[in-house]
Jmol script that loads the backbone (N, CA, C; Angstrom):
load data "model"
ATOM      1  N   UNK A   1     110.051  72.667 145.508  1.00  0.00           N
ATOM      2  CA  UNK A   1     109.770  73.471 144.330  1.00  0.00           C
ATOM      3  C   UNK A   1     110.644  74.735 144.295  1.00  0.00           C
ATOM      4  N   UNK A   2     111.112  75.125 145.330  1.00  0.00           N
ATOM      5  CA  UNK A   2     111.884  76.649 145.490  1.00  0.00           C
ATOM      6  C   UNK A   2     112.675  76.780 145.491  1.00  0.00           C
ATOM      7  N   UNK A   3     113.414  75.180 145.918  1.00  0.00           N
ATOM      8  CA  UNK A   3     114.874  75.054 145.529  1.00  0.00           C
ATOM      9  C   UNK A   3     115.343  74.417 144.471  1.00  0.00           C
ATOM     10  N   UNK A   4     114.266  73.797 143.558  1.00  0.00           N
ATOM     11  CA  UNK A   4     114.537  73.493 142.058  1.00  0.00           C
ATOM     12  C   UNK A   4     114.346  75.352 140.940  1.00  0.00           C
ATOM     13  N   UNK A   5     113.588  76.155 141.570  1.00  0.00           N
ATOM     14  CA  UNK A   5     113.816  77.186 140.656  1.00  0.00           C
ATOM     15  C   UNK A   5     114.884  77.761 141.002  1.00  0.00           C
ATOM     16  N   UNK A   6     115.539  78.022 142.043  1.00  0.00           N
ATOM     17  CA  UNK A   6     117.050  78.413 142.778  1.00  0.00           C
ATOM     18  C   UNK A   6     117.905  77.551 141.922  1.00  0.00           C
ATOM     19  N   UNK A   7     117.817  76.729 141.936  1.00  0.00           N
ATOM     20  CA  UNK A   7     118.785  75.606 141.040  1.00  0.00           C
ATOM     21  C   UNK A   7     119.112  76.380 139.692  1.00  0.00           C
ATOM     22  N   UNK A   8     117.570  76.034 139.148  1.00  0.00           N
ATOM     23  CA  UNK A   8     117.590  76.618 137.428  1.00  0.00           C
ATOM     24  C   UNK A   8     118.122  77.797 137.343  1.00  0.00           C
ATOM     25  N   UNK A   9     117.949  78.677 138.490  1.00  0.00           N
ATOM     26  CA  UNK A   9     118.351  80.219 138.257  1.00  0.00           C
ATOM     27  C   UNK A   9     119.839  80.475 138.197  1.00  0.00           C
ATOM     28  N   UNK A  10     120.639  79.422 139.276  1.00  0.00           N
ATOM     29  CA  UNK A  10     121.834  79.555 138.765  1.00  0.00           C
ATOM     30  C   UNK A  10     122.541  78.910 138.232  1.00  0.00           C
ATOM     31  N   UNK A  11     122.166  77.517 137.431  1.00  0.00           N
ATOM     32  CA  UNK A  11     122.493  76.770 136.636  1.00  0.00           C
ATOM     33  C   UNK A  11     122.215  77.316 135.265  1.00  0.00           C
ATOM     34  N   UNK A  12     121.337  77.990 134.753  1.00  0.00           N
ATOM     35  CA  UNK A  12     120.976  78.387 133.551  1.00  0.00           C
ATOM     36  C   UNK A  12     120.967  79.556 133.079  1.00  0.00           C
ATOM     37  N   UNK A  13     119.872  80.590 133.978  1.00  0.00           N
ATOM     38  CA  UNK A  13     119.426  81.880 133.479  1.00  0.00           C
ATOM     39  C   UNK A  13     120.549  82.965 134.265  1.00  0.00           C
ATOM     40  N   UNK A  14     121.303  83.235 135.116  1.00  0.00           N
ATOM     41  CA  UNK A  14     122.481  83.402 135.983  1.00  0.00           C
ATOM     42  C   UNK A  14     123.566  83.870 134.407  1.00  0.00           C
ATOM     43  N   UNK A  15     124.167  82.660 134.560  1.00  0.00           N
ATOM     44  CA  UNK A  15     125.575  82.570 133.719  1.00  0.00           C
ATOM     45  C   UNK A  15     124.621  83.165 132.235  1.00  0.00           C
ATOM     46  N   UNK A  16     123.961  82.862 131.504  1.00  0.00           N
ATOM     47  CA  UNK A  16     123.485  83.489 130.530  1.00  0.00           C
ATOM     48  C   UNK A  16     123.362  84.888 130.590  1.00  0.00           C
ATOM     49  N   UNK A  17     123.047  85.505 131.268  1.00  0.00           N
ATOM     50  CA  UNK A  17     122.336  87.074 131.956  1.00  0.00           C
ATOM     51  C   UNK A  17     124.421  87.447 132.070  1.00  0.00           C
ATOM     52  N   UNK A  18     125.046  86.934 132.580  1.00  0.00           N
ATOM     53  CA  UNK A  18     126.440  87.191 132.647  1.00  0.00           C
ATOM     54  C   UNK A  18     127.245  87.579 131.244  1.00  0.00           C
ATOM     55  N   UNK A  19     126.843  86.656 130.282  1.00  0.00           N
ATOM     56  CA  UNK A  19     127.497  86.390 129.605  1.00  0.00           C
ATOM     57  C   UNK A  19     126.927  87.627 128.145  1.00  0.00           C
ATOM     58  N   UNK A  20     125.532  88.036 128.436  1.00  0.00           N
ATOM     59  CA  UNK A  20     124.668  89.236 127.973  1.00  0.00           C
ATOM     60  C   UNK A  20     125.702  90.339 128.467  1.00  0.00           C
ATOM     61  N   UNK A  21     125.976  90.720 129.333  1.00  0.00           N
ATOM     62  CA  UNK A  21     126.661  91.569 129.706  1.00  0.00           C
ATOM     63  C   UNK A  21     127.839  91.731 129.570  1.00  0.00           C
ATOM     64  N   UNK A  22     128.627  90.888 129.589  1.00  0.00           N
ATOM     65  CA  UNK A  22     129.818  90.479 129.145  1.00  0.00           C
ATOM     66  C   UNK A  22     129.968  91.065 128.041  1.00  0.00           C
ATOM     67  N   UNK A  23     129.202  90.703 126.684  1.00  0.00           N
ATOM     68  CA  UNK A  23     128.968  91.055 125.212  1.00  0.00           C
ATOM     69  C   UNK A  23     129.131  92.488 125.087  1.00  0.00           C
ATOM     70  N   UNK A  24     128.217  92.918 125.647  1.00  0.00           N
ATOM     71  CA  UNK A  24     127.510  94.239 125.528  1.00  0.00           C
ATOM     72  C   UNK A  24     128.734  95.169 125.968  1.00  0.00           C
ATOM     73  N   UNK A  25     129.580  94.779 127.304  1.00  0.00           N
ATOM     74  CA  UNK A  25     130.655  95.568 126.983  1.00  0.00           C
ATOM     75  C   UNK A  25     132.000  96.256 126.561  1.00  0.00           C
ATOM     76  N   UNK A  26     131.296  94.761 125.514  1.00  0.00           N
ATOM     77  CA  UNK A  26     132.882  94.852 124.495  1.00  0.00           C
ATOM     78  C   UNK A  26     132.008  95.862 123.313  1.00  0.00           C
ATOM     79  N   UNK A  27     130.923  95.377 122.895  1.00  0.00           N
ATOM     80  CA  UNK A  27     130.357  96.123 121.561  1.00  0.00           C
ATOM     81  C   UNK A  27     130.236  97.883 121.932  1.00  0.00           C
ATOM     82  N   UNK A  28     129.109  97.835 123.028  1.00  0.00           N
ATOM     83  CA  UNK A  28     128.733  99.341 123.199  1.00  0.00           C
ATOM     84  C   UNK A  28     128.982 100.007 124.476  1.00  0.00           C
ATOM     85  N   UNK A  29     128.996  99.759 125.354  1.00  0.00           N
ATOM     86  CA  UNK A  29     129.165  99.836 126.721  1.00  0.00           C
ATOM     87  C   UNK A  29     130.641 100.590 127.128  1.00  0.00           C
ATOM     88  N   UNK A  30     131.587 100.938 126.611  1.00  0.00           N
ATOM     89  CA  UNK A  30     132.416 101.975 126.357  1.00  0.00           C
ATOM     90  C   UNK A  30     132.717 103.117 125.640  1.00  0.00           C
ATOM     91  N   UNK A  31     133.423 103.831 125.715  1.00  0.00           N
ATOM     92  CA  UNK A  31     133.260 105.172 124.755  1.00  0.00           C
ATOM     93  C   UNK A  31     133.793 104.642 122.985  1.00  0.00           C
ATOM     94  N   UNK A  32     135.244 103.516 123.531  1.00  0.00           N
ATOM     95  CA  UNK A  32     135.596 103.151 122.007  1.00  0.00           C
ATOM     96  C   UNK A  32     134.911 102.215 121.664  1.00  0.00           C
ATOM     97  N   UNK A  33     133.585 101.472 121.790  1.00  0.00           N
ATOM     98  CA  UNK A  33     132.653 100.610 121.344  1.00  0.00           C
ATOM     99  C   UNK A  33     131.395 101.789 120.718  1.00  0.00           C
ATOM    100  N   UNK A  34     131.235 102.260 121.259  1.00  0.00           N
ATOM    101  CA  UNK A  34     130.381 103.992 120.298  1.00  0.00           C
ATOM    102  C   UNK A  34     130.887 104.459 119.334  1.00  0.00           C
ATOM    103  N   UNK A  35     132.252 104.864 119.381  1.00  0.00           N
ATOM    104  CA  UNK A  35     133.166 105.158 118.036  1.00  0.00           C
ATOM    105  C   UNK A  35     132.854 103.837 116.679  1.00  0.00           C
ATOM    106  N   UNK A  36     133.167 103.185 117.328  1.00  0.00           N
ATOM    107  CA  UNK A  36     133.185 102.144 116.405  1.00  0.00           C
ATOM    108  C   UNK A  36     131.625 101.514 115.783  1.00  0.00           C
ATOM    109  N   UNK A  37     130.714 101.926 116.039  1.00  0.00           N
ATOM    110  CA  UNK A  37     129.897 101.702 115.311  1.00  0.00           C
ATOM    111  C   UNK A  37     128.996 102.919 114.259  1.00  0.00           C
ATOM    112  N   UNK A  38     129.718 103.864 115.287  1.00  0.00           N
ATOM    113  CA  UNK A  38     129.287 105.633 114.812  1.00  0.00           C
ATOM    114  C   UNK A  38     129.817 105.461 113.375  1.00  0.00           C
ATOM    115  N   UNK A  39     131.133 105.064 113.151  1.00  0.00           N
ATOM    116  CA  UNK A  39     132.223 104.638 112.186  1.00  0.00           C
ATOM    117  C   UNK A  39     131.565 103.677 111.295  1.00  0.00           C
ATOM    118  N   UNK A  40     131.056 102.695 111.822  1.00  0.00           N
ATOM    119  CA  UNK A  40     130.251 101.622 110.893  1.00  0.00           C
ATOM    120  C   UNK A  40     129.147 102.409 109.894  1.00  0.00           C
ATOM    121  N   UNK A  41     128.052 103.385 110.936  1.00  0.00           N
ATOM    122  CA  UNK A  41     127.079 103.635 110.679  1.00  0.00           C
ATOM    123  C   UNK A  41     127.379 104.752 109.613  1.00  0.00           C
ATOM    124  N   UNK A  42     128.260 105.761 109.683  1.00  0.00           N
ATOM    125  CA  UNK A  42     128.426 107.210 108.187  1.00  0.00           C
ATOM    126  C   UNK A  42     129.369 105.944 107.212  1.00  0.00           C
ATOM    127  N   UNK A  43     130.413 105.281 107.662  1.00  0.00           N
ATOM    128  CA  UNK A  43     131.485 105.164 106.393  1.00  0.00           C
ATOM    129  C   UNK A  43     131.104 103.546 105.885  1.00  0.00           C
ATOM    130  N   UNK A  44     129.913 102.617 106.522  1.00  0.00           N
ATOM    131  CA  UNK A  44     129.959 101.776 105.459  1.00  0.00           C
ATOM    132  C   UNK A  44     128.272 101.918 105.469  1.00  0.00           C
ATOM    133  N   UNK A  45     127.435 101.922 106.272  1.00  0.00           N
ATOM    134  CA  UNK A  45     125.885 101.920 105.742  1.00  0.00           C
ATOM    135  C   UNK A  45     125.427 102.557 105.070  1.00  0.00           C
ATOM    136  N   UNK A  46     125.968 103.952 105.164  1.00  0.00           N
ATOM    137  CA  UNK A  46     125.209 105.078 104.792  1.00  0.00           C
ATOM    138  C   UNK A  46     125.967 105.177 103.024  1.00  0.00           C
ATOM    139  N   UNK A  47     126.859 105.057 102.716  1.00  0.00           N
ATOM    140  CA  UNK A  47     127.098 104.253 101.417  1.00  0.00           C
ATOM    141  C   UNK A  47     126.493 103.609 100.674  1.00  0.00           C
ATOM    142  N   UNK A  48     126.436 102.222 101.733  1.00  0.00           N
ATOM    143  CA  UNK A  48     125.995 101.252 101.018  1.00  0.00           C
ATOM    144  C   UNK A  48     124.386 101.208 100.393  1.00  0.00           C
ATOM    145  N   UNK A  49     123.798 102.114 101.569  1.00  0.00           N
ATOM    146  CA  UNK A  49     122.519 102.263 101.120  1.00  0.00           C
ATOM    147  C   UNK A  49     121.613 103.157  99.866  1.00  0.00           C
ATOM    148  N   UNK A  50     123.383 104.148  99.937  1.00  0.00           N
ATOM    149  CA  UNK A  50     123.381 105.134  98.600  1.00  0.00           C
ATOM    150  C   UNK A  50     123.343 103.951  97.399  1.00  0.00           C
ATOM    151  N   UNK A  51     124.206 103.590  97.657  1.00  0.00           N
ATOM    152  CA  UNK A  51     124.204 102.242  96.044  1.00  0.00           C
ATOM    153  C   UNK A  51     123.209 101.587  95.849  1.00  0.00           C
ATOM    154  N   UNK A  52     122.589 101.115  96.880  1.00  0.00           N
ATOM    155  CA  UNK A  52     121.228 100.326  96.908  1.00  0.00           C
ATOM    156  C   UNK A  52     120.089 101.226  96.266  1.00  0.00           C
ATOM    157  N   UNK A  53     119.773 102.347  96.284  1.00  0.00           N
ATOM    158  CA  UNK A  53     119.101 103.613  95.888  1.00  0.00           C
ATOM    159  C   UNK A  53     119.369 103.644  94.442  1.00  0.00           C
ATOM    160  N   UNK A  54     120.802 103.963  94.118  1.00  0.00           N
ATOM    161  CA  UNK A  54     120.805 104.111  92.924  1.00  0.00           C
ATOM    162  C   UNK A  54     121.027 102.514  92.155  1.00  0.00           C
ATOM    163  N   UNK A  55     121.263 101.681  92.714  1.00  0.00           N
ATOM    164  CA  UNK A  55     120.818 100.700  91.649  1.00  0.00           C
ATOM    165  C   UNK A  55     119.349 100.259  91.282  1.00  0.00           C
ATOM    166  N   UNK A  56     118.371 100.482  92.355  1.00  0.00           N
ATOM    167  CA  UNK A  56     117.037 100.180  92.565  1.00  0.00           C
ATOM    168  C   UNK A  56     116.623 101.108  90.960  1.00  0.00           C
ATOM    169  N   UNK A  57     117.233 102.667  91.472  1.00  0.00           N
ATOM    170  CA  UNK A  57     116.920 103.727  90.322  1.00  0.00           C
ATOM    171  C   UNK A  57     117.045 103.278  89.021  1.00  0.00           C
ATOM    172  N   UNK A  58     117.940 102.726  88.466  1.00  0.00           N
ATOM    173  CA  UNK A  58     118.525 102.477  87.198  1.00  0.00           C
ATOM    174  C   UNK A  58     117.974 101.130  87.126  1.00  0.00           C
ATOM    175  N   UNK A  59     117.357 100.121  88.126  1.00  0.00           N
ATOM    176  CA  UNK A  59     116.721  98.421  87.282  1.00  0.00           C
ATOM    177  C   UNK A  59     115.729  99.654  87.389  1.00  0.00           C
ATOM    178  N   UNK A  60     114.961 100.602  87.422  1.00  0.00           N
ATOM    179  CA  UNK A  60     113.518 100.593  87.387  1.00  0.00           C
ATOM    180  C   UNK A  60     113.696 101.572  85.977  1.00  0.00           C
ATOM    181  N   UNK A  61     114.637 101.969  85.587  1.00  0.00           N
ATOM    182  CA  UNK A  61     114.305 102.880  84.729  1.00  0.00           C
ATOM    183  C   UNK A  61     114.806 101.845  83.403  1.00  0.00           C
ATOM    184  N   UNK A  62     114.914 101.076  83.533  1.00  0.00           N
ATOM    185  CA  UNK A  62     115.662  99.740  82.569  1.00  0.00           C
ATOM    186  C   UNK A  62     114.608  99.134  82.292  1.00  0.00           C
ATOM    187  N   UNK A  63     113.437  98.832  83.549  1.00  0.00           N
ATOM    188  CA  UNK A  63     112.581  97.839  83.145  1.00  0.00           C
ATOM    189  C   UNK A  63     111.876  98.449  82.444  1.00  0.00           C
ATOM    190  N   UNK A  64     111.549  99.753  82.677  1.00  0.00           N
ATOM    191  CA  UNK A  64     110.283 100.778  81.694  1.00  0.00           C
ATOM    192  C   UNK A  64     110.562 100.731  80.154  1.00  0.00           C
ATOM    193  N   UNK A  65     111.792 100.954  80.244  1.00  0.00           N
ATOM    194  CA  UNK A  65     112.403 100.616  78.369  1.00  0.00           C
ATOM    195  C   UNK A  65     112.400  99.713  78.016  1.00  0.00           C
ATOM    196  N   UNK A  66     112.134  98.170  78.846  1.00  0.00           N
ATOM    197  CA  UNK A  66     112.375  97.033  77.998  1.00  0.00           C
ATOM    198  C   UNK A  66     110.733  96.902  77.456  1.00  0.00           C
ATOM    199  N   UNK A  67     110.679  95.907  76.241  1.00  0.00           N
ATOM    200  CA  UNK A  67     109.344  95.748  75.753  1.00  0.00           C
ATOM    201  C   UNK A  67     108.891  94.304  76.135  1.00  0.00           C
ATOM    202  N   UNK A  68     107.417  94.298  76.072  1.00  0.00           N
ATOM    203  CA  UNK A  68     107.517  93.036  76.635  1.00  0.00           C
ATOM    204  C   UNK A  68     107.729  91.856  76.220  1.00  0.00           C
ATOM    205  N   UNK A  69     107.863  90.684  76.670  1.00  0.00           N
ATOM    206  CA  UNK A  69     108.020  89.601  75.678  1.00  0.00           C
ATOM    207  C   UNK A  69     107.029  89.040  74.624  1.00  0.00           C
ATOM    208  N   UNK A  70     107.565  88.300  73.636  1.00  0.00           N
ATOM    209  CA  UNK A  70     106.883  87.840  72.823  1.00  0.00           C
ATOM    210  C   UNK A  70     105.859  86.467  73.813  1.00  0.00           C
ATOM    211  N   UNK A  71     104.597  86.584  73.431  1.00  0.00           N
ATOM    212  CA  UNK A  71     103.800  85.296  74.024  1.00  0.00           C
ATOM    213  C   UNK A  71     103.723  84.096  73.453  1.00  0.00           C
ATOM    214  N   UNK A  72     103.830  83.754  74.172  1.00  0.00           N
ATOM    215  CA  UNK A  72     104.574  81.966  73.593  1.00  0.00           C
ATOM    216  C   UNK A  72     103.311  80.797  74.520  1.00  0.00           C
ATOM    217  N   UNK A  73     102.914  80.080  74.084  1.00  0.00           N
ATOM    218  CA  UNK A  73     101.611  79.401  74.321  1.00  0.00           C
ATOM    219  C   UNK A  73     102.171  78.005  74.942  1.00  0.00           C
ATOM    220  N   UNK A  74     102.685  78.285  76.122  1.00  0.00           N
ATOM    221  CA  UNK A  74     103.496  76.541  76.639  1.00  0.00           C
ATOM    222  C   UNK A  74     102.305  75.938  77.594  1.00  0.00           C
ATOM    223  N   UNK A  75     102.242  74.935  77.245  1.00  0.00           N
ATOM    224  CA  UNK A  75     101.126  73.912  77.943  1.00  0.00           C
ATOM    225  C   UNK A  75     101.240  73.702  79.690  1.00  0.00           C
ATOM    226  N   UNK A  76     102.898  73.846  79.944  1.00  0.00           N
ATOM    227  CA  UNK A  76     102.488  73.703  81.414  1.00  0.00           C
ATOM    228  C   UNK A  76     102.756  75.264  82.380  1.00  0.00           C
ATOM    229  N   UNK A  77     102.451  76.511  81.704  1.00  0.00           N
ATOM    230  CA  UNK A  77     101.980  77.775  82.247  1.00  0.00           C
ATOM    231  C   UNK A  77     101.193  78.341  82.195  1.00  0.00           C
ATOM    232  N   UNK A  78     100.051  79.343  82.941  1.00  0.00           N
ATOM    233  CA  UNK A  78      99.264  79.743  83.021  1.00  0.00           C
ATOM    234  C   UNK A  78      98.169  78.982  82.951  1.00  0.00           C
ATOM    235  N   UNK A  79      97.812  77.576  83.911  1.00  0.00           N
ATOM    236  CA  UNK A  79      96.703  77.012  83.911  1.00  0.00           C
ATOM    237  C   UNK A  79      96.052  77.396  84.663  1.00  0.00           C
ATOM    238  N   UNK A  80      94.812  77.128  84.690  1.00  0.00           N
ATOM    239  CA  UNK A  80      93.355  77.465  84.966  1.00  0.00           C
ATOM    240  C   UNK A  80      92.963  76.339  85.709  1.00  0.00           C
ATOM    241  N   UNK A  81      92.728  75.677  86.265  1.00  0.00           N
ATOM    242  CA  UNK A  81      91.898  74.624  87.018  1.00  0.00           C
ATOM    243  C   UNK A  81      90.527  75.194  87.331  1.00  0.00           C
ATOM    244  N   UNK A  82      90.779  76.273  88.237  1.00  0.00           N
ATOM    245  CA  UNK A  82      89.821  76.847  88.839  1.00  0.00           C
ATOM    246  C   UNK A  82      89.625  78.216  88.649  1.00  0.00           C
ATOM    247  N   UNK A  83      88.645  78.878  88.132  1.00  0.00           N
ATOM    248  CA  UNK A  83      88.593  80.258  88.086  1.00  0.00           C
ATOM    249  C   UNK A  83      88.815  81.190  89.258  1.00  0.00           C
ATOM    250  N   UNK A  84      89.106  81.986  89.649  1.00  0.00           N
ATOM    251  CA  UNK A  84      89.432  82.646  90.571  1.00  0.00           C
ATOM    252  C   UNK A  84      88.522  83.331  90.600  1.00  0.00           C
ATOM    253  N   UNK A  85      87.696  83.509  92.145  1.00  0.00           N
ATOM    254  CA  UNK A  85      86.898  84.006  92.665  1.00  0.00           C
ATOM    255  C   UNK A  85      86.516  85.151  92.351  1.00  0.00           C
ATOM    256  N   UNK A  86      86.845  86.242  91.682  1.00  0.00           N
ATOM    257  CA  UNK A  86      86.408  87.455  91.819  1.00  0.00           C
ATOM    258  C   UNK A  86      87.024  88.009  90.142  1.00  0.00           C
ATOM    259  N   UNK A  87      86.226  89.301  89.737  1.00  0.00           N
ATOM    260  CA  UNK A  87      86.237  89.281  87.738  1.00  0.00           C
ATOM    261  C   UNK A  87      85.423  88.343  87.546  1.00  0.00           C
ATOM    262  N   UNK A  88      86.068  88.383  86.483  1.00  0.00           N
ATOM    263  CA  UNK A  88      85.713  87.337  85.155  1.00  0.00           C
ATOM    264  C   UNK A  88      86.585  85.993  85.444  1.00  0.00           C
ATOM    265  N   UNK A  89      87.145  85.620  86.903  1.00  0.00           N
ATOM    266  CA  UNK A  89      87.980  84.718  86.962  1.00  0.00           C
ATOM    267  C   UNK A  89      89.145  84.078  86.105  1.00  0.00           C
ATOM    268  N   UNK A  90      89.656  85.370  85.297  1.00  0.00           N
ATOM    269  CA  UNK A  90      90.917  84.668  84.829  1.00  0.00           C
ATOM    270  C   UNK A  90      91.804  85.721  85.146  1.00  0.00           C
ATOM    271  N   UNK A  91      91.852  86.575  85.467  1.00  0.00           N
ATOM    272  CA  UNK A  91      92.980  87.439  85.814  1.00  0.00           C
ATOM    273  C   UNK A  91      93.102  87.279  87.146  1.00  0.00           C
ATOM    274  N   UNK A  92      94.144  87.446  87.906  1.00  0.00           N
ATOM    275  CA  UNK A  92      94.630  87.537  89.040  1.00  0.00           C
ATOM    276  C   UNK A  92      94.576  88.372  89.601  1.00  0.00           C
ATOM    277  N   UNK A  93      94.466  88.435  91.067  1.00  0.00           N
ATOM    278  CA  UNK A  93      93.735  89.779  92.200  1.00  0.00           C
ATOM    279  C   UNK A  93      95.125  90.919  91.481  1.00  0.00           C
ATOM    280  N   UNK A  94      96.149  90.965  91.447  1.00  0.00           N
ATOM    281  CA  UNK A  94      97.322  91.829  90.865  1.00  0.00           C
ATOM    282  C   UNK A  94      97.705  91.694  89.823  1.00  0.00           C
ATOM    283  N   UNK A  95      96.883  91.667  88.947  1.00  0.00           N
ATOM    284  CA  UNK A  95      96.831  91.836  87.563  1.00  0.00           C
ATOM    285  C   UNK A  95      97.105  92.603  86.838  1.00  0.00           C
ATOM    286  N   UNK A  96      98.089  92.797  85.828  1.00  0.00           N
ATOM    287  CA  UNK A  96      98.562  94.146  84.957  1.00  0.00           C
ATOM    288  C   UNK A  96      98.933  93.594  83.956  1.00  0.00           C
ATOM    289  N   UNK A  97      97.695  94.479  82.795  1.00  0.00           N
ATOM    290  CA  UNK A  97      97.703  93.961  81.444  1.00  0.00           C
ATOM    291  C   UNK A  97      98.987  94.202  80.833  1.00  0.00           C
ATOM    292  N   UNK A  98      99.442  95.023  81.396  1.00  0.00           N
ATOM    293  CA  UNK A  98     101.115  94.896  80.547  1.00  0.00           C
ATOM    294  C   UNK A  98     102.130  94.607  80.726  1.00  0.00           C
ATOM    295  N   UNK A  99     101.853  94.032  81.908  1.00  0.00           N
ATOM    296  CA  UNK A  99     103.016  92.510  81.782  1.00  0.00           C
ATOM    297  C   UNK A  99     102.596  90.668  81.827  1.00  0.00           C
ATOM    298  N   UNK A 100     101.192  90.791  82.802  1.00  0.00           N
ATOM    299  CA  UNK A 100     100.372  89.638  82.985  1.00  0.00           C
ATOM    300  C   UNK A 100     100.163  89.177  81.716  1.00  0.00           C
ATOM    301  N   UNK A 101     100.095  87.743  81.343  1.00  0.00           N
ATOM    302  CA  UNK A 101      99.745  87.382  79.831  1.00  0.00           C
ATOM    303  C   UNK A 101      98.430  86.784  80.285  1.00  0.00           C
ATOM    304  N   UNK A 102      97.003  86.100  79.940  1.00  0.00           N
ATOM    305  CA  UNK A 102      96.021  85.496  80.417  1.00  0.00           C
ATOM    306  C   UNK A 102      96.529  84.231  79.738  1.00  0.00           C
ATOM    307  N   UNK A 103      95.467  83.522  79.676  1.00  0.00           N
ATOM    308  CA  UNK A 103      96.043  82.181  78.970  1.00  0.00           C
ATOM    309  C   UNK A 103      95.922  82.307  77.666  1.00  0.00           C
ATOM    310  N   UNK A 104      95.334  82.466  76.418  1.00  0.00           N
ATOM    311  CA  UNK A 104      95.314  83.048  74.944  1.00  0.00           C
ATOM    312  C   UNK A 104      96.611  83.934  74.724  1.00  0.00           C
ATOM    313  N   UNK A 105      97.364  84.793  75.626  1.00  0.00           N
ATOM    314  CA  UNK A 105      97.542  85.771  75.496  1.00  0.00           C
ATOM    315  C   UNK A 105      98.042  87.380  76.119  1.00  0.00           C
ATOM    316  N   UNK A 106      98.375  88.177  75.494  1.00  0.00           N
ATOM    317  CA  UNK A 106      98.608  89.496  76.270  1.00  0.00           C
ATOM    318  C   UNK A 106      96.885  90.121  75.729  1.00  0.00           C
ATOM    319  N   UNK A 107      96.730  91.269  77.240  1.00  0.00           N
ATOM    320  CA  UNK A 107      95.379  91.689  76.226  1.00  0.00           C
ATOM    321  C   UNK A 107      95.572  92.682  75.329  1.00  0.00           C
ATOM    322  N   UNK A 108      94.801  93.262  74.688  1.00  0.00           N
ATOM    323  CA  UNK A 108      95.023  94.473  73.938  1.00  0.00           C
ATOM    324  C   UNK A 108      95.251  95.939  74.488  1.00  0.00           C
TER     325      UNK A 108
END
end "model"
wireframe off; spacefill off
backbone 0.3
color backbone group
């Protein structure tokens, strides 16, 4: 038994554990592997995440101005089989009358 886990250890978990290390000191494990992600982290994330911000900003201020759609009565949306447990069982636990349509309808 002790020399089959000796086995596995350097047949498998050994060269793997090597090859972890290996990695690590090409990416971070030197001073110019720190530069280079310091570099990643101000000149492309910190950007990119600005854009992500302001596009989030502008769909949300887009969706507030749009109106909602016209309700259109199609047979295979908004079915009912089963009432849903809790209400009046036709609205949904996240329900919002001003965008949710029920089945008739938007409400008033």
């Amino acid at each position: 038994m002790e020399q089959n886990m000796s086995q596995f250890w350097t047949r498998f978990i050994r060269p793997g554990l090597d090859q972890v290390v290996h990695n690590l000191s090409f990416i971070g494990g030197k001073p110019i592997g720190s530069l280079v992600w310091k570099r990643l982290t101000f000149l492309v994330a910190t950007p990119a995440i600005g854009l992500c911000m302001i596009n989030a900003y502008y769909a949300a201020v887009g969706a507030a101005e749009n109106q909602r759609r016209e309700f259109i009565k199609y047979d295979h949306l908004r079915r009912r089989t089963k009432r849903f447990p809790w209400g009046n069982g036709e609205r949904s636990l996240f329900h919002n009358r001003e965008v949710n349509a029920l089945t008739e309808g938007y409400e008033a």
